[in-house]
C-alpha positions as a Markdown table, in Angstrom:
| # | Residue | x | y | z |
|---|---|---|---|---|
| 1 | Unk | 139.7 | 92.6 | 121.9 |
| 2 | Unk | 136.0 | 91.9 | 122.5 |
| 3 | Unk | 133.8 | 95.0 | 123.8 |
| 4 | Unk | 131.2 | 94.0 | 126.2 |
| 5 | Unk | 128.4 | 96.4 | 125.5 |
| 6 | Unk | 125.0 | 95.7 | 127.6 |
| 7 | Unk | 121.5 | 97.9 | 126.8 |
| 8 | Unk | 119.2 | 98.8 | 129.2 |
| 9 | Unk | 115.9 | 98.5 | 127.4 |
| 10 | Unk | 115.7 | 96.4 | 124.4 |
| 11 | Unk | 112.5 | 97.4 | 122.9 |
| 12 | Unk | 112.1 | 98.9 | 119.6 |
| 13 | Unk | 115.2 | 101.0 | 119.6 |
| 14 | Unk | 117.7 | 99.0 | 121.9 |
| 15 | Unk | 116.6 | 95.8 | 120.0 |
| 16 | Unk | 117.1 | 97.1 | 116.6 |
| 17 | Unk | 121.1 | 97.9 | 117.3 |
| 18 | Unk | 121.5 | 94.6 | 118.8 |
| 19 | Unk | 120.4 | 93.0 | 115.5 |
| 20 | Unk | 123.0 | 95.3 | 113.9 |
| 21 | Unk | 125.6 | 94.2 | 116.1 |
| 22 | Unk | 124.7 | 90.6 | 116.3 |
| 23 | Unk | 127.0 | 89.6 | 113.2 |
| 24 | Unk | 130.5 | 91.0 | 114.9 |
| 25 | Unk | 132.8 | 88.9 | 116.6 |
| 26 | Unk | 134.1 | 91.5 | 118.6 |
| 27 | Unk | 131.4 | 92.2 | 120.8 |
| 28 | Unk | 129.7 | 90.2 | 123.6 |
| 29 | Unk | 126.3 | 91.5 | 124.0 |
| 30 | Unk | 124.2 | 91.9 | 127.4 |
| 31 | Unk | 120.8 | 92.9 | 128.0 |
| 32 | Unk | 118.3 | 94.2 | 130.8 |
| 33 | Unk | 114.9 | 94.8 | 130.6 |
| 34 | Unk | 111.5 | 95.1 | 132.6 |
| 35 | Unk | 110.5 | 92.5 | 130.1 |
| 36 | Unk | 112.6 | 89.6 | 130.3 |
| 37 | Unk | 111.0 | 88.0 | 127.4 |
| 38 | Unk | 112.2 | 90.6 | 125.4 |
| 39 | Unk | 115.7 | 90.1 | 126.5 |
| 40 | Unk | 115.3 | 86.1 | 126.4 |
| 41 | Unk | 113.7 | 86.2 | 122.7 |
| 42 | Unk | 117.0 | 88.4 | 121.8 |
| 43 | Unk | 119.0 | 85.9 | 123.2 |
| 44 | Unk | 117.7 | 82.9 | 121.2 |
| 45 | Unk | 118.3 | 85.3 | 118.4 |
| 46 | Unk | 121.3 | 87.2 | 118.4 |
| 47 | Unk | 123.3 | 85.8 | 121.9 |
| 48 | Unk | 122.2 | 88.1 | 124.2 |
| 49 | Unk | 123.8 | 87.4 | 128.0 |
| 50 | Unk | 120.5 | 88.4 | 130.2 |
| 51 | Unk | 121.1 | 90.2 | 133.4 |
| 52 | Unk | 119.0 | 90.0 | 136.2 |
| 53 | Unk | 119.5 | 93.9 | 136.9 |
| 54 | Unk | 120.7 | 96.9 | 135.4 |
| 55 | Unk | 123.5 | 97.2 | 138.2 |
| 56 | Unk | 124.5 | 93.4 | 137.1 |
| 57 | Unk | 124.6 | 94.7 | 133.4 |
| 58 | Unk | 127.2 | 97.6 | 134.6 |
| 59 | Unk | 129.3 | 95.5 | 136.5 |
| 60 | Unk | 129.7 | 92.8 | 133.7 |
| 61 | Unk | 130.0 | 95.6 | 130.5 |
| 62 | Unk | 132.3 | 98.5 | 129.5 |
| 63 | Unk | 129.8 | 100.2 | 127.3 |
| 64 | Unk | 126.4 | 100.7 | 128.5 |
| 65 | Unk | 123.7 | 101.5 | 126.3 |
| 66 | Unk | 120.5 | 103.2 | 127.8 |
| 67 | Unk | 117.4 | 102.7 | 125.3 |
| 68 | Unk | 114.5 | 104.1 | 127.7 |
| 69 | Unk | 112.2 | 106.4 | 127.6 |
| 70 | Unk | 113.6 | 109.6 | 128.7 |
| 71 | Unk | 111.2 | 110.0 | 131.8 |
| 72 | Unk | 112.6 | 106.7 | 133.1 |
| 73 | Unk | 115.8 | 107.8 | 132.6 |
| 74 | Unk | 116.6 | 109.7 | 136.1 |
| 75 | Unk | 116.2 | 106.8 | 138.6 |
| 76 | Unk | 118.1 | 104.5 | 136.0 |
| 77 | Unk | 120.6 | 105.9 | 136.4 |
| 78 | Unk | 121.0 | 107.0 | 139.7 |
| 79 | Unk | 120.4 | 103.4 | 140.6 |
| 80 | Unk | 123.8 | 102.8 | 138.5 |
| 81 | Unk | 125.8 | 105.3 | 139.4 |
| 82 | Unk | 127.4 | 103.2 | 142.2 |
| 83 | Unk | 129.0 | 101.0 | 139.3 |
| 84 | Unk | 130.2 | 103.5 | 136.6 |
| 85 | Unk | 133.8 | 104.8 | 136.3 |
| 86 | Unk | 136.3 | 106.4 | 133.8 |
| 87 | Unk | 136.7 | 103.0 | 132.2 |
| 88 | Unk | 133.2 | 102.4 | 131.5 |
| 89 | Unk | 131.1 | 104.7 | 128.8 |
| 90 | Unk | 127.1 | 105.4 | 129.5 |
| 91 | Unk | 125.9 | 105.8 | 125.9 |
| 92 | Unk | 122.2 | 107.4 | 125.7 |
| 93 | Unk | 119.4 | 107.2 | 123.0 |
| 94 | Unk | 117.2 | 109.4 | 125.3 |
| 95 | Unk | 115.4 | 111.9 | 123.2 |
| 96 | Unk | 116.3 | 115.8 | 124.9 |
| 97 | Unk | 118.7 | 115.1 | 127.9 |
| 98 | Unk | 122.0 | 116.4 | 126.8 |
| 99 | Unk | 125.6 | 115.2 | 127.9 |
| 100 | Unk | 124.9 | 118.4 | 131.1 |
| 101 | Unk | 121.9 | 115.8 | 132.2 |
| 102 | Unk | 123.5 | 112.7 | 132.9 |
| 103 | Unk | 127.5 | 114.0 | 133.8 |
| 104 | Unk | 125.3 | 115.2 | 136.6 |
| 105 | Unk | 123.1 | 112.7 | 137.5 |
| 106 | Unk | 126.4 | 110.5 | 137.4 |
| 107 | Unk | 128.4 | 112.5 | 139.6 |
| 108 | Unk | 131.0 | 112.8 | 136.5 |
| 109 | Unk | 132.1 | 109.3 | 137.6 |
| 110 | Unk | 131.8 | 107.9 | 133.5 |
| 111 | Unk | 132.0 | 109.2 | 129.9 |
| 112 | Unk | 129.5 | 110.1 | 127.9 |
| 113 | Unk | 128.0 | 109.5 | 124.6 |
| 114 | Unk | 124.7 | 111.3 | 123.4 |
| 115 | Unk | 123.4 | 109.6 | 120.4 |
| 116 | Unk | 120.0 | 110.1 | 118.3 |
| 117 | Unk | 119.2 | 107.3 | 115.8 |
| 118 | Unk | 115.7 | 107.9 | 113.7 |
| 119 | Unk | 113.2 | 105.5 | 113.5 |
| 120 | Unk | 114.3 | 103.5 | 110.4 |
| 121 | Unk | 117.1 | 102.1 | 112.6 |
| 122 | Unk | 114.6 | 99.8 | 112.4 |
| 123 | Unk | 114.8 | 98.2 | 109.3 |
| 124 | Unk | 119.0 | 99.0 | 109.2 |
| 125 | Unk | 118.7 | 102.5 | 107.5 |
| 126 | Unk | 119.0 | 105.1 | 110.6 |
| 127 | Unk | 120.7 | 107.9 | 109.8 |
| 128 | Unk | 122.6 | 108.7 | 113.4 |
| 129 | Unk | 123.7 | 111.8 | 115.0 |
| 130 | Unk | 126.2 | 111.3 | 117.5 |
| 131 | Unk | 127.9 | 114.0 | 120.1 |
| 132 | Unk | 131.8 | 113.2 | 121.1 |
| 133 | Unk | 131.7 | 116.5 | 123.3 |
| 134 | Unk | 132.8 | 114.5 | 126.5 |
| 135 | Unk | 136.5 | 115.6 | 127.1 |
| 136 | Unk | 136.2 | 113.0 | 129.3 |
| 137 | Unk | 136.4 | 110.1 | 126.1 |
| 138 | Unk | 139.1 | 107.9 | 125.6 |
| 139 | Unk | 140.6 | 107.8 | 122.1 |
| 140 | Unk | 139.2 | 104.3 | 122.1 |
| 141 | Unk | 135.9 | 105.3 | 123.3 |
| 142 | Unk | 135.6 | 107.7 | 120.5 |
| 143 | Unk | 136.4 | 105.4 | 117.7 |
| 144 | Unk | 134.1 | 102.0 | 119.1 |
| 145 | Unk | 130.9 | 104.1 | 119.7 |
| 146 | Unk | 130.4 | 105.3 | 116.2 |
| 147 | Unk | 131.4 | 101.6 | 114.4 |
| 148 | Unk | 128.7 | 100.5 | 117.1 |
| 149 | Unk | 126.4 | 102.4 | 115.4 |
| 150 | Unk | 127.4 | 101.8 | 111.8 |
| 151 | Unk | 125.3 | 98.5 | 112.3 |
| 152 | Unk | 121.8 | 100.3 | 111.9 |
| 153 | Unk | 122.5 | 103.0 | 109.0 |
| 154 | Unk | 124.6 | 106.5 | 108.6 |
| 155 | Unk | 126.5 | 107.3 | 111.4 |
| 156 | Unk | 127.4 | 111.4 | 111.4 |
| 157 | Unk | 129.1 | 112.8 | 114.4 |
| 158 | Unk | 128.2 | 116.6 | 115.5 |
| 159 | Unk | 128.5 | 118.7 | 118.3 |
| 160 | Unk | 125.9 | 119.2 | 120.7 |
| 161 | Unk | 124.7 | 122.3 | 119.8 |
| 162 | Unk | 123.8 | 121.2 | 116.3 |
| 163 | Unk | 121.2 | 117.9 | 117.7 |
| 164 | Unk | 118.3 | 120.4 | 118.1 |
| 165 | Unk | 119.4 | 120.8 | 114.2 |
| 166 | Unk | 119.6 | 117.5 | 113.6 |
| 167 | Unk | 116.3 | 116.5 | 115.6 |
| 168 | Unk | 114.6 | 119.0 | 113.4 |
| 169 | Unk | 115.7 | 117.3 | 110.3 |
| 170 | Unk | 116.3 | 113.9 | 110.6 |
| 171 | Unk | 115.1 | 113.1 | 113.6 |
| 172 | Unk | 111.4 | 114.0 | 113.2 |
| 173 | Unk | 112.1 | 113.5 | 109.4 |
| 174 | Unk | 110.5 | 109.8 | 108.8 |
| 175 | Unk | 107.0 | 111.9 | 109.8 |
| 176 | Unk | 107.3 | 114.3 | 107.4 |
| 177 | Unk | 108.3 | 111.7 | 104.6 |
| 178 | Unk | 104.9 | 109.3 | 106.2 |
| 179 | Unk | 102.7 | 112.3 | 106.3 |
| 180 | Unk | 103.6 | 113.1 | 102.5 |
| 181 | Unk | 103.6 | 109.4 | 101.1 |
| 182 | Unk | 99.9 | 109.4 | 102.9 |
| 183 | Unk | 98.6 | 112.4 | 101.3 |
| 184 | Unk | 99.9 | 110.8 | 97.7 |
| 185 | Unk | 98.0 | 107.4 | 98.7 |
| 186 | Unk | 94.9 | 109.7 | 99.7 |
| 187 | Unk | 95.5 | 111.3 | 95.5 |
| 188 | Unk | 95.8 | 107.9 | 94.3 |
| 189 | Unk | 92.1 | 106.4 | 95.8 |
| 190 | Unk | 90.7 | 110.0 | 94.7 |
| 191 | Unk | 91.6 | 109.0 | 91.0 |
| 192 | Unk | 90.2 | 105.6 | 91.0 |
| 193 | Unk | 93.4 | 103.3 | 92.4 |
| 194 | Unk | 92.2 | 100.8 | 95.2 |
| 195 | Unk | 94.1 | 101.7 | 98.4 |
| 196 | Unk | 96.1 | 98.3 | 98.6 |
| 197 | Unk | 97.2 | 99.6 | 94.7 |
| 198 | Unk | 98.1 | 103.1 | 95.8 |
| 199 | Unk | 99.9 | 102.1 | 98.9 |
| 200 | Unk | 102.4 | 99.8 | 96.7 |
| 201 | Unk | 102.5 | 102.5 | 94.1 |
| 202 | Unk | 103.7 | 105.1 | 96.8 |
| 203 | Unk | 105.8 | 102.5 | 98.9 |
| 204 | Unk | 107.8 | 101.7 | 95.3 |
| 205 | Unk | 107.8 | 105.2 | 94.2 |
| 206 | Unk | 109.6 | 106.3 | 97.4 |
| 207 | Unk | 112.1 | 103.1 | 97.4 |
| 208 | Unk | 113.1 | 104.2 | 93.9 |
| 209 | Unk | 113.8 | 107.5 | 94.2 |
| 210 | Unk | 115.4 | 107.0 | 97.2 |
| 211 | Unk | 117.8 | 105.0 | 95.5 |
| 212 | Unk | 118.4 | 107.1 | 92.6 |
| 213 | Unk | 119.0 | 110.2 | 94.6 |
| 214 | Unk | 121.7 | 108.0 | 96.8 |
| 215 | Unk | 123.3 | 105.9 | 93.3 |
| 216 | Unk | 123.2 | 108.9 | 91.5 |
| 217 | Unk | 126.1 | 111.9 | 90.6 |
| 218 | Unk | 123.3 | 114.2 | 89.8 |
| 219 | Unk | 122.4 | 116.5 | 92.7 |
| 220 | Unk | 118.1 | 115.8 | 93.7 |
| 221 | Unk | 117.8 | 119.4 | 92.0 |
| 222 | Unk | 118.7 | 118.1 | 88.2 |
| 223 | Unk | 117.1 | 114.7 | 89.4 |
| 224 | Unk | 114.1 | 116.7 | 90.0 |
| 225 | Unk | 114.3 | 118.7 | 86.6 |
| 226 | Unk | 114.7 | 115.4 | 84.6 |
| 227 | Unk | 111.2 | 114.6 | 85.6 |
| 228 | Unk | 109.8 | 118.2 | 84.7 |
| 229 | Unk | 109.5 | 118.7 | 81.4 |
| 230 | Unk | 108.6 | 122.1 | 80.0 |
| 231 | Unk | 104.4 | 122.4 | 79.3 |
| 232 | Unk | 103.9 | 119.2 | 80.8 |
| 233 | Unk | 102.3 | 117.1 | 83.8 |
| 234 | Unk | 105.0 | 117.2 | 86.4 |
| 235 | Unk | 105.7 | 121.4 | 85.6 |
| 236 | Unk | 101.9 | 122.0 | 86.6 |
| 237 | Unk | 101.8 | 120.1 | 89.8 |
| 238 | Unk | 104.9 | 121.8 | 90.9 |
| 239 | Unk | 103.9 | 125.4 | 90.0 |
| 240 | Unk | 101.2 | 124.7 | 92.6 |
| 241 | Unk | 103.1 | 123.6 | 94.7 |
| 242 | Unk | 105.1 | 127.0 | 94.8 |
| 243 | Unk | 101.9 | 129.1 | 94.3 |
| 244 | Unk | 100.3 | 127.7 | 97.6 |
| 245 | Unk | 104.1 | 127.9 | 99.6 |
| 246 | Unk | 104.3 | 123.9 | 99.9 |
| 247 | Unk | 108.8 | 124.3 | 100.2 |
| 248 | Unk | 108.2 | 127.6 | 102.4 |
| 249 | Unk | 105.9 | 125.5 | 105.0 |
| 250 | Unk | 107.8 | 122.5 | 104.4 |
| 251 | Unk | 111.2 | 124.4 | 105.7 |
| 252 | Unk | 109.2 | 126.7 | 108.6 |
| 253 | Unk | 107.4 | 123.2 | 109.5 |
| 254 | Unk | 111.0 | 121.9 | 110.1 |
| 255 | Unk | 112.2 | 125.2 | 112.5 |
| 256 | Unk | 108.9 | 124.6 | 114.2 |
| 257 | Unk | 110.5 | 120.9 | 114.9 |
| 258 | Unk | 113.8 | 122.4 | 115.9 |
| 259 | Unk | 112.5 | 125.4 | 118.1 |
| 260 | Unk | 110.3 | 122.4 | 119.7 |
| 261 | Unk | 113.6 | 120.5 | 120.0 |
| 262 | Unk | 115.4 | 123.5 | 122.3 |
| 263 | Unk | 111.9 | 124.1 | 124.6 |
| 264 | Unk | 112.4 | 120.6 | 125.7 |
| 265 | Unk | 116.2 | 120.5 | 126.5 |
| 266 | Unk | 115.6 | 123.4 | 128.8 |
């Protein structure tokens, strides 16, 4: 049977899962957004239906996806609360309102699905947490939204109380994995590489090991210790590393993320 699944917002985010989804038969895809280019472009590219408002998109879809920015959120929905009921599931990507938020903005009238997706759902490798908590979920409901999201990368359900975790983590993760591959550019140009060199270099060295970590039996531990030889390069860098607490900050830099996470669902 063929979901009808309609976003609200098809920017960055709500744009990359409709490219995910694009290639299944068994969804019809709508869109609404403030941009209607947007939404047209998507059409000429992957089918989207456009609708002229976000109620039209509720009335014509049984899963509703909401890709804003979380201050928008609020009068969204409340504009489409009129249209929801126990047959239709609101799914949000909005970073820090939890399942609490919208059951009472929608008067309890729909299911909900809290899902966070981290920026590389943007080239098809998001790694996705997604919260089933809703007692209110259908069987059906349960098993559609997380093969939804299997178009744009890992798809890992939790509970709730584990997204500040995950946010923490994964969420704020591509930043911590940017902010290191600069600072290895930055070493390159220092020894003598041109930037454009360096910035391959770093790009490659991160695809690689990537890959090997993920094809690999060998836990990223022993990977690590198959580059670190005793007396040599690799050992001497890494000692450093330890002397000047470079894992201690990376792991308190990551509670400071999570602990950030909680302030702002309160």
């Amino acid at each position: 049977m063929t979901k009808k699944i309609g976003f609200i917002g098809v920017g960055n985010m709500g744009g990359a899962i409709i490219r995910g989804l694009a290639s299944r038969d068994s969804v019809e895809l709508h869109g609404f957004d403030l941009n209607m280019g947007m939404v047209t472009k998507l059409g000429k590219e992957c089918g989207v239906v456009a609708q002229e408002t976000a109620v039209d998109l509720v009335k014509a879809c049984d899963y509703i996806v909401l890709a804003i920015k979380p201050q928008h959120a609020e009068p969204v929905v409340k504009e489409i609360t009129s249209e929801l009921n126990a047959k239709k599931c609101l799914i949000s990507i909005c970073a820090g309102l939890n399942v609490a938020v919208f059951k009472d903005w929608t008067d309890g009238l729909c299911p909900i699905v809290r899902v966070m997706p981290n920026t590389p759902a943007l080239v098809g490798e998001s790694v996705s947490a997604i919260c089933l908590d809703d007692k209110d979920l259908t069987d059906d409901m349960k098993t559609t939204v997380p093969s939804l999201l299997e178009g744009i990368g890992q798809t890992h359900v939790l509970p709730e109380k584990l997204f500040d975790a995950f946010t923490g983590v994964i969420g704020s993760g591509p930043a911590y994995v940017f902010y290191f591959m600069e600072a290895l550019i930055e070493s390159g140009v220092a020894l003598g590489l041109t930037r454009p060199q360096a910035t391959q270099m770093v790009k490659g060295l991160f695809l690689g090991s990537a890959k090997l970590a993920d094809q690999s039996e060998f836990p990223v531990t022993q990977l690590r210790e198959m580059v670190t030889s005793p007396g040599g390069t690799t050992i001497r860098a890494l000692q450093h590393f330890d002397r000047t607490a470079i894992r201690g900050n990376i792991i308190d830099g990551v509670f400071e993320s999570y602990l950030r996470s909680i302030e702002l669902g309160e």
